[in-house]
Backbone as numpy.savetxt, mean C-alpha at the origin, in Angstrom:
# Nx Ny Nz CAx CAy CAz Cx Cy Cz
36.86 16.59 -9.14 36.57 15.51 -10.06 35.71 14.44 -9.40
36.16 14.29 -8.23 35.53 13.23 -7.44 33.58 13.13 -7.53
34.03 14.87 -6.57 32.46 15.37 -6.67 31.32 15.16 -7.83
32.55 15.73 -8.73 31.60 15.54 -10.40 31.15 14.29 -11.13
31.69 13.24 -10.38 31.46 11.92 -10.44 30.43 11.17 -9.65
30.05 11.44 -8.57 29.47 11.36 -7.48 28.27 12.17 -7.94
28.08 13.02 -8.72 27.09 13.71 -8.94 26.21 13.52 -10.05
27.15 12.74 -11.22 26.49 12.15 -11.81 26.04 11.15 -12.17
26.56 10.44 -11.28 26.07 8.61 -11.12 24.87 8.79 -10.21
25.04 10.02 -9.47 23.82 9.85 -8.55 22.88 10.07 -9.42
22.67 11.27 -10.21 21.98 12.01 -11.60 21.26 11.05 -12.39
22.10 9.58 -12.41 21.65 8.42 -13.65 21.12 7.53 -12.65
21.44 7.19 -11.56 20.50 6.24 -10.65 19.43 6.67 -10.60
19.43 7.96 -10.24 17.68 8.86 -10.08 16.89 8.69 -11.84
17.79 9.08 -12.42 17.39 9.20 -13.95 16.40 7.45 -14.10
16.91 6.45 -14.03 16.87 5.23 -14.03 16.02 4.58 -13.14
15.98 4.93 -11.76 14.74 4.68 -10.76 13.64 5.04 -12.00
13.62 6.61 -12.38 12.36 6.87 -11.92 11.82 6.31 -13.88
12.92 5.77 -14.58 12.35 5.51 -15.73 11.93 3.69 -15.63
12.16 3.24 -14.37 11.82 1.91 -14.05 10.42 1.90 -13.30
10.10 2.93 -12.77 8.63 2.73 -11.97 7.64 1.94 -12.76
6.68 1.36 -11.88 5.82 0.75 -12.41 4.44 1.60 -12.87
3.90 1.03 -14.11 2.62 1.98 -14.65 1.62 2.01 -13.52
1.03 3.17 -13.52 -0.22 3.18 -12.63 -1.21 2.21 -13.40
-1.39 1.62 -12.63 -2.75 1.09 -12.66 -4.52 1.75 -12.69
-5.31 1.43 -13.26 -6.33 1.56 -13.58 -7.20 1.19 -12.16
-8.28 1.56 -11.70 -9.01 1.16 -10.88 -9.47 0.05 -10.85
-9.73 -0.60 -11.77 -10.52 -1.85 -12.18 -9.29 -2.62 -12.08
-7.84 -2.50 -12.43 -7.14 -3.29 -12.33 -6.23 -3.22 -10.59
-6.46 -2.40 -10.14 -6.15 -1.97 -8.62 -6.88 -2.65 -7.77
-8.50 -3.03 -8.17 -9.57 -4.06 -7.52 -9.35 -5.40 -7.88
-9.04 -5.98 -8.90 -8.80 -7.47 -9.15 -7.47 -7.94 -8.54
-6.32 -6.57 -8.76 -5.29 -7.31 -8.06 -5.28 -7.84 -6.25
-6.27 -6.49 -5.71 -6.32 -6.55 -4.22 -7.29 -7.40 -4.35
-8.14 -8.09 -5.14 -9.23 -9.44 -4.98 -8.58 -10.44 -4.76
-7.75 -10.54 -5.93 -6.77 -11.91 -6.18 -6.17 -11.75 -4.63
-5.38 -10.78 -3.99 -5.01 -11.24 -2.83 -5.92 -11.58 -1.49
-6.53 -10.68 -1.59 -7.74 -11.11 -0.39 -8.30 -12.58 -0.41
-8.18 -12.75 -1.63 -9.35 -14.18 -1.94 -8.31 -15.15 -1.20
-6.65 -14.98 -1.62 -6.04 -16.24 -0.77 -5.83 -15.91 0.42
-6.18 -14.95 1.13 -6.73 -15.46 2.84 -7.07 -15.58 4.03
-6.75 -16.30 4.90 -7.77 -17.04 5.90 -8.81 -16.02 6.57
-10.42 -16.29 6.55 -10.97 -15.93 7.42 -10.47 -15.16 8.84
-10.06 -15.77 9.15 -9.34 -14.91 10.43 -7.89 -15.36 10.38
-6.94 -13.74 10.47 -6.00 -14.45 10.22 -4.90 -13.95 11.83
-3.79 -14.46 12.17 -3.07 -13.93 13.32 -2.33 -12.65 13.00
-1.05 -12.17 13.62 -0.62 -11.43 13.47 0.04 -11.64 12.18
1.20 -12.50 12.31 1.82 -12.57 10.98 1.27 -12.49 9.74
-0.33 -13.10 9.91 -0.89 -13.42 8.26 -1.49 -11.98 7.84
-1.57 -11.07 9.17 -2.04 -9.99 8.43 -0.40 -9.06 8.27
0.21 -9.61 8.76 1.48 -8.72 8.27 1.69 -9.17 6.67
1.87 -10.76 6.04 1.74 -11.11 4.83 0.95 -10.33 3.83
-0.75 -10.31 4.81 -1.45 -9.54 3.58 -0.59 -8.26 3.55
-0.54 -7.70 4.57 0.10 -5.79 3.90 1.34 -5.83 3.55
2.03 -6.65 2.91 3.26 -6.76 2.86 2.58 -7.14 0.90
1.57 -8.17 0.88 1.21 -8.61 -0.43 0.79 -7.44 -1.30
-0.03 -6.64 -0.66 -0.38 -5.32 -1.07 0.27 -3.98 -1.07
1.16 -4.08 -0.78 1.85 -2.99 -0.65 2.15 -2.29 -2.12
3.08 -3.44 -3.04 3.53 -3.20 -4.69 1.95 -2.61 -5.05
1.11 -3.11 -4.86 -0.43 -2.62 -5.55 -0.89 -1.63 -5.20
-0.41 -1.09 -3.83 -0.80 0.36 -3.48 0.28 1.46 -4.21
0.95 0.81 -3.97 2.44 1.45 -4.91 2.09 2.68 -6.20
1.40 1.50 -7.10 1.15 1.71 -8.34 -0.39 1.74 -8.44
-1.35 1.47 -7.62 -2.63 1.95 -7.62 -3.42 2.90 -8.30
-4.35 3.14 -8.73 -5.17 4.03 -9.23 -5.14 5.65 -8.02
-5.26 6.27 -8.74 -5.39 7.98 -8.04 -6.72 7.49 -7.14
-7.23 7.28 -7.24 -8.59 6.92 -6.92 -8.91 6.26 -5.38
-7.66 5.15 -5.53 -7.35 3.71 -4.79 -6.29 4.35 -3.55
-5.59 5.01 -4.43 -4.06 5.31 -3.53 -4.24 5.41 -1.91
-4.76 6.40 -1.37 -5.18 7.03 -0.49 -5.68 6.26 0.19
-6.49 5.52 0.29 -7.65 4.99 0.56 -6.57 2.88 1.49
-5.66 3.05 0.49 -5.12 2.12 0.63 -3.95 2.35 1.48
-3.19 3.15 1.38 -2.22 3.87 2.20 -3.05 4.00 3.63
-4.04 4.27 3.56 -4.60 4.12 4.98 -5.21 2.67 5.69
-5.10 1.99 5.22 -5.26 0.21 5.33 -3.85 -0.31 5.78
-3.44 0.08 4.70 -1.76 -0.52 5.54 -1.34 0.38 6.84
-1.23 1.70 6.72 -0.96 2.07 8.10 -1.57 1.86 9.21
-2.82 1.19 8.66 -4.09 0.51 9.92 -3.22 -0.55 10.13
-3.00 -1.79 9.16 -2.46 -2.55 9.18 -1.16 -2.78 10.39
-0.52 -1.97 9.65 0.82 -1.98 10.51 1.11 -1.56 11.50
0.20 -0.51 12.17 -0.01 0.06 13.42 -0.55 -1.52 14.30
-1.46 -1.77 13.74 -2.28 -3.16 14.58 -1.00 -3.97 14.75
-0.79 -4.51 14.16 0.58 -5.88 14.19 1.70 -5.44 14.94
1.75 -3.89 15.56 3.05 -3.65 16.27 3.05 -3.94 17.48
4.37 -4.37 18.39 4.20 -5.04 19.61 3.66 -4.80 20.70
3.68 -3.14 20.43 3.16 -2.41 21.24 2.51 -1.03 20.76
1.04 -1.27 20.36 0.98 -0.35 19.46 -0.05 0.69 20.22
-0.14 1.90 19.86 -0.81 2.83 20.55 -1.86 3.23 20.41
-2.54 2.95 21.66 -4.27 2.97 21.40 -4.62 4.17 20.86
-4.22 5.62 20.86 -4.82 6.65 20.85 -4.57 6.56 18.59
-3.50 6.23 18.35 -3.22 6.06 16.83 -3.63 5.23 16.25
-4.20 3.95 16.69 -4.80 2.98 16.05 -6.28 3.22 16.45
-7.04 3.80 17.13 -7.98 4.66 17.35 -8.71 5.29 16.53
-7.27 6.19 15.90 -7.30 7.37 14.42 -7.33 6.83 13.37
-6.63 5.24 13.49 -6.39 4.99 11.90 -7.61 3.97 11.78
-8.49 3.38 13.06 -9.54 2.80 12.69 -10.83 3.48 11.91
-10.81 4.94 12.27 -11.58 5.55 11.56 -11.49 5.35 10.49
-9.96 6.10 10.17 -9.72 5.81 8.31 -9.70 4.98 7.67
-9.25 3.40 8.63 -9.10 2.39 7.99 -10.53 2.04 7.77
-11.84 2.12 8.23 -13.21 2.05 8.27 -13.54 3.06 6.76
-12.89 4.05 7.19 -13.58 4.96 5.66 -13.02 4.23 4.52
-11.49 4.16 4.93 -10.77 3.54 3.00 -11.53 2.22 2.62
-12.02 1.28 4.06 -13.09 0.35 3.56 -14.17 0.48 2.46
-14.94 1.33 2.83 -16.28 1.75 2.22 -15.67 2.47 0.80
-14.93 3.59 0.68 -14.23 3.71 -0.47 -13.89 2.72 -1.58
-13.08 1.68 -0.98 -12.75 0.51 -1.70 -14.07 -0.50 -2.67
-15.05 -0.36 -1.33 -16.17 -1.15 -1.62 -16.95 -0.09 -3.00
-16.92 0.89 -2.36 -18.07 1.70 -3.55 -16.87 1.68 -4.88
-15.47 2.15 -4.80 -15.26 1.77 -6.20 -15.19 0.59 -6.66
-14.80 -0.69 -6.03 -14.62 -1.74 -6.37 -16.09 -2.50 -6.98
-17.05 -1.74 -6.32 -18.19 -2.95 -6.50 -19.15 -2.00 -7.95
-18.56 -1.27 -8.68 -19.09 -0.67 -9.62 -18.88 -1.64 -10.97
């Protein structure tokens, strides 16, 4: 009985997550939201402020455009690799590449 209980509360949490997700977003609306955040900030920012930005962007990669997803998922893991205390040259290396490509990606869809 226990089990059968346990199995279906788990059944309706999952049921319920996944009827709460947020809508994908549109490309055009995947670019204004990551504008709106970029625009608030600083020119150069320290560690923490770039932990803020990938922390601001994260919900927006979340729900991002098919398009965006990828591209952004590789920004934050740039991101978060950089800001770690001790982070490893040979992987932040790898993810500068990508984080360089999801750049140009971003730019060519965004600036259409």
């Amino acid at each position: 009985m226990k089990k059968t209980l346990t199995v279906l509360i788990a059944a309706a949490a999952l049921i319920g997550a996944a009827g709460c997700s947020a809508p994908q977003l549109s490309s055009e609306e995947t670019c204004a939201r990551i504008n709106s955040v970029a625009a608030g900030q600083p020119a150069s920012s320290d560690k923490y402020g770039t932990i803020r930005f990938a922390n601001q962007i994260r919900p927006i990669a979340a729900s991002s455009s098919d398009e965006l997803k990828a591209p952004l998922q590789d920004i934050l893991a740039y991101l978060d690799e950089s800001t770690r205390d001790n982070p490893d040259a040979a992987t932040l290396a790898e993810l500068q590449a990508k984080y360089a490509a999801a750049g140009q990606t971003y730019t060519a869809v965004c600036s259409q």
